[in-house]
C-alpha positions as CSV (number, residue, x, y, z in Angstrom):
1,X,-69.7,-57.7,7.3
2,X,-66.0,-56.6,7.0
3,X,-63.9,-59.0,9.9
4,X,-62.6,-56.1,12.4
5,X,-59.6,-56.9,15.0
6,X,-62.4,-55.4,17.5
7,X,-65.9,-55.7,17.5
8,X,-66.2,-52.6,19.9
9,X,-65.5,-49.7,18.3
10,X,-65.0,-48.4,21.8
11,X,-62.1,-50.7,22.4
12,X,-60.8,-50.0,18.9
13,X,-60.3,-46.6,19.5
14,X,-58.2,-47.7,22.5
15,X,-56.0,-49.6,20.8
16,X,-55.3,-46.6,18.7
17,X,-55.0,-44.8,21.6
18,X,-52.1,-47.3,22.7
19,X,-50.5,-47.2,19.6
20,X,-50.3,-43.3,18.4
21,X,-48.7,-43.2,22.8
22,X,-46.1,-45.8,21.9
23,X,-45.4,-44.5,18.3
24,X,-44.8,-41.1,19.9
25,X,-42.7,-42.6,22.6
26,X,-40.5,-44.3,20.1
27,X,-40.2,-41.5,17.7
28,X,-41.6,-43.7,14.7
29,X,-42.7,-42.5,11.4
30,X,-44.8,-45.6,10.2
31,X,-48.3,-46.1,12.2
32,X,-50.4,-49.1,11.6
33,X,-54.1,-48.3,12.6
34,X,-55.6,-50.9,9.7
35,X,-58.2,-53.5,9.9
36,X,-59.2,-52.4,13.8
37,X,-63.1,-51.6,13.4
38,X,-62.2,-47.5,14.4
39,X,-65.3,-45.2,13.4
40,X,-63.5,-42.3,14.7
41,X,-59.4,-41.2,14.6
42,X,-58.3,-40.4,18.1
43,X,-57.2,-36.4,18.0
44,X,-53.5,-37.5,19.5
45,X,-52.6,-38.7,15.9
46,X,-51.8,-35.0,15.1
47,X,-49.2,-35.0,17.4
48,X,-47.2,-37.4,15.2
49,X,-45.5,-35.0,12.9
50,X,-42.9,-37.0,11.6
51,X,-45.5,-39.8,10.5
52,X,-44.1,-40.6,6.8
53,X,-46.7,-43.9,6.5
54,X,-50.0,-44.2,7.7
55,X,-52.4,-46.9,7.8
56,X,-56.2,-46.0,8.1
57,X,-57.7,-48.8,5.8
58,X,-60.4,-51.2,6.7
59,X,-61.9,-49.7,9.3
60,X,-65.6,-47.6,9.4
61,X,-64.1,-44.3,9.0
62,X,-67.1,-41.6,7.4
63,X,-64.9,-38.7,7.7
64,X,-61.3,-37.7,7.1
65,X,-60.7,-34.9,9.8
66,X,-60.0,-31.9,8.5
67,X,-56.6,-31.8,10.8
68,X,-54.9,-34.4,8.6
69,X,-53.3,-31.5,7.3
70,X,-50.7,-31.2,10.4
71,X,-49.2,-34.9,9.1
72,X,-47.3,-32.7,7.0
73,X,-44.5,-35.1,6.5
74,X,-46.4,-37.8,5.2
75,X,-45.4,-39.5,1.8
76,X,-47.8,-42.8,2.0
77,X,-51.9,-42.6,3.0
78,X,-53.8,-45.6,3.3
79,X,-57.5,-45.0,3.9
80,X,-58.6,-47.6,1.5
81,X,-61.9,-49.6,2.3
82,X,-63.5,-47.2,5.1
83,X,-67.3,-45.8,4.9
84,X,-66.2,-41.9,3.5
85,X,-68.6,-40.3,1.9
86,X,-65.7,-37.2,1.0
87,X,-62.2,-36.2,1.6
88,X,-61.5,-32.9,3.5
89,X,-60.0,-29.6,1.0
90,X,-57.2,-29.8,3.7
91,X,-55.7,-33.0,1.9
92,X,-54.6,-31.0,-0.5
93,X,-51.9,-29.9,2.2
94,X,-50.2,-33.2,2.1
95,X,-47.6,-31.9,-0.6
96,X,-45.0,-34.9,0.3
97,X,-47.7,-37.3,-0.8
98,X,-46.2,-40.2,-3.2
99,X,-49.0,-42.8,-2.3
100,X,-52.4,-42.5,-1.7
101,X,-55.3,-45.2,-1.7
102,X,-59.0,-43.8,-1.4
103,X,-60.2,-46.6,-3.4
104,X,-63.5,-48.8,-1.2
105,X,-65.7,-45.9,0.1
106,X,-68.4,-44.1,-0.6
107,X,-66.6,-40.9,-2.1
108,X,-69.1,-39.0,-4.6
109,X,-66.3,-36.7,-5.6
110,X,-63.2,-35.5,-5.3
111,X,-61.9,-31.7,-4.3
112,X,-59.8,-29.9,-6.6
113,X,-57.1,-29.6,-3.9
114,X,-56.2,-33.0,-5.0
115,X,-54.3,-31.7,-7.7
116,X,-51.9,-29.8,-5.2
117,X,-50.5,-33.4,-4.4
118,X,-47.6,-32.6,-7.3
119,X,-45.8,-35.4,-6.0
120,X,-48.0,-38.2,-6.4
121,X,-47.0,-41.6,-8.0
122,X,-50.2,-43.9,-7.2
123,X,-53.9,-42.9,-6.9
124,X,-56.3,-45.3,-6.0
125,X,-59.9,-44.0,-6.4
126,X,-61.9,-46.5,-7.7
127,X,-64.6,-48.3,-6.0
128,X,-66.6,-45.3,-4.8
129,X,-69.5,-43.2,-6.0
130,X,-68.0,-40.6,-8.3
131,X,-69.6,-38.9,-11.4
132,X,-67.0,-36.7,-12.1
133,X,-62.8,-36.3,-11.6
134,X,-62.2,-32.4,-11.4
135,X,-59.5,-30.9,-13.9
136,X,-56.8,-30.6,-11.6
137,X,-56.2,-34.1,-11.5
138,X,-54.4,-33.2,-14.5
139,X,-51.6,-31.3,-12.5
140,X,-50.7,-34.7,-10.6
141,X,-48.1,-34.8,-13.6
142,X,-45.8,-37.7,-11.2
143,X,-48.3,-40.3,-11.4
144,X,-47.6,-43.5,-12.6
145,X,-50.4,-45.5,-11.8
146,X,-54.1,-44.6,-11.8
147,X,-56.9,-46.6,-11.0
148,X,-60.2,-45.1,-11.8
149,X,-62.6,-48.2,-12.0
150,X,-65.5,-49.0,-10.4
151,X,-67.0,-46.1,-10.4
152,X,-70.2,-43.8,-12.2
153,X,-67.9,-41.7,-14.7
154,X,-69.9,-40.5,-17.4
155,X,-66.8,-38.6,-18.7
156,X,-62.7,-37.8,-18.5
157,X,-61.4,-34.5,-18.4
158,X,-59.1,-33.9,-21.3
159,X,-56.6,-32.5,-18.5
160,X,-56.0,-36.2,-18.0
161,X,-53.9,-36.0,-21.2
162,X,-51.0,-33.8,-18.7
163,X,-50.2,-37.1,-16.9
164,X,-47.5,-38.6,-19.6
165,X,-46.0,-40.5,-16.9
166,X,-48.6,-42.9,-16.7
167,X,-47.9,-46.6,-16.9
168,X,-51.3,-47.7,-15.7
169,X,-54.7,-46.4,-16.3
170,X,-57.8,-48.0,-15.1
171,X,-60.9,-46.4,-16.2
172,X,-62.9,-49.6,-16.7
173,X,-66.9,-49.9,-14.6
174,X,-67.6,-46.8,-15.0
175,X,-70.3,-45.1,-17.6
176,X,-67.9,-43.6,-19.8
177,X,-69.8,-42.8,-23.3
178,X,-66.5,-41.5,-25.1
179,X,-62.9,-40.9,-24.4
180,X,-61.3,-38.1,-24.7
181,X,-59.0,-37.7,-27.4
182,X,-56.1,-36.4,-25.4
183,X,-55.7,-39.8,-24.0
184,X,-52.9,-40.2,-27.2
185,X,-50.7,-37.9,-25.3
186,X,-50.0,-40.7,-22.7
187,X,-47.1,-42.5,-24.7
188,X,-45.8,-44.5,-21.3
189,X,-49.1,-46.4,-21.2
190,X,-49.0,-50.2,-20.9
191,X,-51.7,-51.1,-19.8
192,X,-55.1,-49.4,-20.6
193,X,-58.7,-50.7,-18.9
194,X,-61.5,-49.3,-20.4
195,X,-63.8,-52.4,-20.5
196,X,-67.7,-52.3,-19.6
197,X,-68.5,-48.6,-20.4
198,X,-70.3,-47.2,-22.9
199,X,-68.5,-46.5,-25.6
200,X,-69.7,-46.3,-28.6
201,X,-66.4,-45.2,-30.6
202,X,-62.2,-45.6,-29.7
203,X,-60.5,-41.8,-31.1
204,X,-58.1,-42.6,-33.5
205,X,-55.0,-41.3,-30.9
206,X,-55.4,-44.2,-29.3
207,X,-52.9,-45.5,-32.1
208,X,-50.3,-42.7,-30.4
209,X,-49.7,-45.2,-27.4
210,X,-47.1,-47.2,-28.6
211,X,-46.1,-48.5,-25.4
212,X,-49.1,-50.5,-24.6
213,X,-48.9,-54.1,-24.1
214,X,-52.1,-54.8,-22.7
215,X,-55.8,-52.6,-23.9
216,X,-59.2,-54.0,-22.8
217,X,-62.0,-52.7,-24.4
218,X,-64.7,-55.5,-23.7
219,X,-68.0,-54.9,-22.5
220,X,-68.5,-52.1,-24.4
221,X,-70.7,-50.5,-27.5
222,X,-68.0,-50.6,-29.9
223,X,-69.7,-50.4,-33.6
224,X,-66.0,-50.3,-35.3
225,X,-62.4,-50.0,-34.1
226,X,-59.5,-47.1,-35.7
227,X,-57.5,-48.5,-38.2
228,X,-54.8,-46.5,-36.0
229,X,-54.6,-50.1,-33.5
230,X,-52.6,-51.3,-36.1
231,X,-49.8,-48.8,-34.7
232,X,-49.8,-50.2,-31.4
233,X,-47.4,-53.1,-31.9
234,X,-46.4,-53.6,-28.6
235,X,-50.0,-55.1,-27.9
236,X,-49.6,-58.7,-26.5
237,X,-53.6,-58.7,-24.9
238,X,-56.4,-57.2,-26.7
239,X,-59.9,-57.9,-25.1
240,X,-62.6,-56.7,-27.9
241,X,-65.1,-59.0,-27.3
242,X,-68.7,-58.4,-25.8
243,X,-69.4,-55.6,-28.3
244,X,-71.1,-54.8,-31.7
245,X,-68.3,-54.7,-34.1
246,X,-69.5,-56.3,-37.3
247,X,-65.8,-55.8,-38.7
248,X,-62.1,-56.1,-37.9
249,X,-59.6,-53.4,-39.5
250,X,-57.2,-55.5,-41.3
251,X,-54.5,-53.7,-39.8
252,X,-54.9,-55.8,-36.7
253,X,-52.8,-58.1,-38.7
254,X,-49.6,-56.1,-37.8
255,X,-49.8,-56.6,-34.0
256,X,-47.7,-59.6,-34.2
257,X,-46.7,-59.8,-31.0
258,X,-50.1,-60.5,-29.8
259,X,-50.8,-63.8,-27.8
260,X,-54.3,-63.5,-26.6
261,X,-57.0,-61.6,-28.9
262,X,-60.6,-61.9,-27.8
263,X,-63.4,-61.5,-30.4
264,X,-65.9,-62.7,-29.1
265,X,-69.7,-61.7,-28.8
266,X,-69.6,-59.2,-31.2
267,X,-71.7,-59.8,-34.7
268,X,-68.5,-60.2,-36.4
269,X,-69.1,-62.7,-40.0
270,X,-65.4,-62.7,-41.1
271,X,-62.5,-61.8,-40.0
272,X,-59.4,-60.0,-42.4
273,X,-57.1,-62.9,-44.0
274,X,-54.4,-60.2,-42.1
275,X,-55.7,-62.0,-38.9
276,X,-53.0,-65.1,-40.0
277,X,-50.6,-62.5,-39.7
278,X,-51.2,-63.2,-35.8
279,X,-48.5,-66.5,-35.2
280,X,-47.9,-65.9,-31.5
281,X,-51.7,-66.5,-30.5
């Protein structure tokens, strides 16, 4: 049982009360209603216009009211770790979004208004329910950070090959069979999650993300690995273990800068000689 500041939901939603008064009264743009034990948002809120910051996380919320769309100058969302099952159309409204965290509910999907938030830098969805992330996410072309983990993903939309600013993607506990092969388009990758899925195969564009200095790929079905790793010499952690690989490409001997390589639990009986090539581990 999550630790609320209230126990009473009824005197939760008074405290609210007192704070969305005194955060009109003062004019502020950064309201705090986290952690209180709230199962419902007092209506007042909309009143607060100018709201750049809002905090909504850890509390029992099961619905995002609809009239979130009047916080129209809001850049940050927090509605992290809450009991929603989905998120209204209307967020899509929120164009001045820069940061928004979803991730610790319930959510079964996402609407495709999501991908009106053109502004976006972090997205936190994972620890939910979803199956599926609609195409538009590919419009959030801003983002730099995506975490999609923890979820039931059987697949990716290709679309997610649009966001090349990406320095973080997290797609790992989820039921992902394959991936797509526009993921090579994301050349500002550094880290990539994609550990305990599915897959059965890595595409060969994963050798197009240069940048990466960290890839997990554990936990998986992996049979074989691209010769194409050998490209990514800016690899320092690469998790391979807990699959099937009975063989290493011996172009894993030219990621020299690697200092932690994990092989284990795989049906591996040898390794290439290149592997020596590896001094920094």
């Amino acid at each position: 049982m999550p630790d609320y500041q209230y126990n009473n939901p009824d005197d939760a939603y008074k405290e609210a009360q007192r704070r969305i008064k005194e955060a009109k009264d003062e004019a502020r743009t950064t309201l705090r209603l986290g952690g209180l034990g709230l199962t419902a948002v007092p209506p007042e809120i909309w009143q607060l216009t100018a709201l750049t910051t809002l905090w909504l996380n850890d509390n029992q919320l099961t619905a995002v009211p609809p009239e979130i769309w009047q916080l129209t100058a809001l850049t940050t969302l927090w509605l992290n770790d809450n009991q929603l099952t989905a998120v209204p159309p209307e967020i899509g409204q929120l164009t001045g979004l820069t940061k928004l965290g979803l991730s610790e509910n319930q959510l079964t999907a996402v609407p495709p208004e999501i991908g009106q938030l053109t502004g976006l830098t972090f997205l936190r969805l994972d620890g939910n329910q979803l199956t599926a992330v609609p195409p538009e996410i590919g419009q959030l072309t801003g983002l730099t950070t995506l975490w999609l983990n923890d979820n039931q993903l059987t697949a990716v939309p290709p679309e997610i090959g649009q966001l090349t600013g990406l320095t973080l993607l997290r797609l790992d506990i989820n039921q992902l069979t394959a991936v797509p092969p526009e993921i090579g388009q994301l050349t500002g990758l550094t880290e990539l999650s994609l550990n305990s899925n599915q897959l059965t195969a890595v595409p060969p564009e994963i050798g197009q993300l240069t940048g990466l200095t960290t890839l997990w790929l554990s936990e998986n079905q992996l049979t074989a690995v691209p010769s194409e790793i050998g490209q990514l010499t800016g690899l320092t952690k690469l998790d391979l273990s807990g699959n099937q690989l009975t063989a290493v490409p011996p172009e894993i001997g030219q990621l020299t800068g690697l200092t932690v390589l994990w092989l284990s639990r795989n049906q591996l009986t040898a390794v290439p000689p290149e592997i020596w090539q590896l001094t920094a581990l």
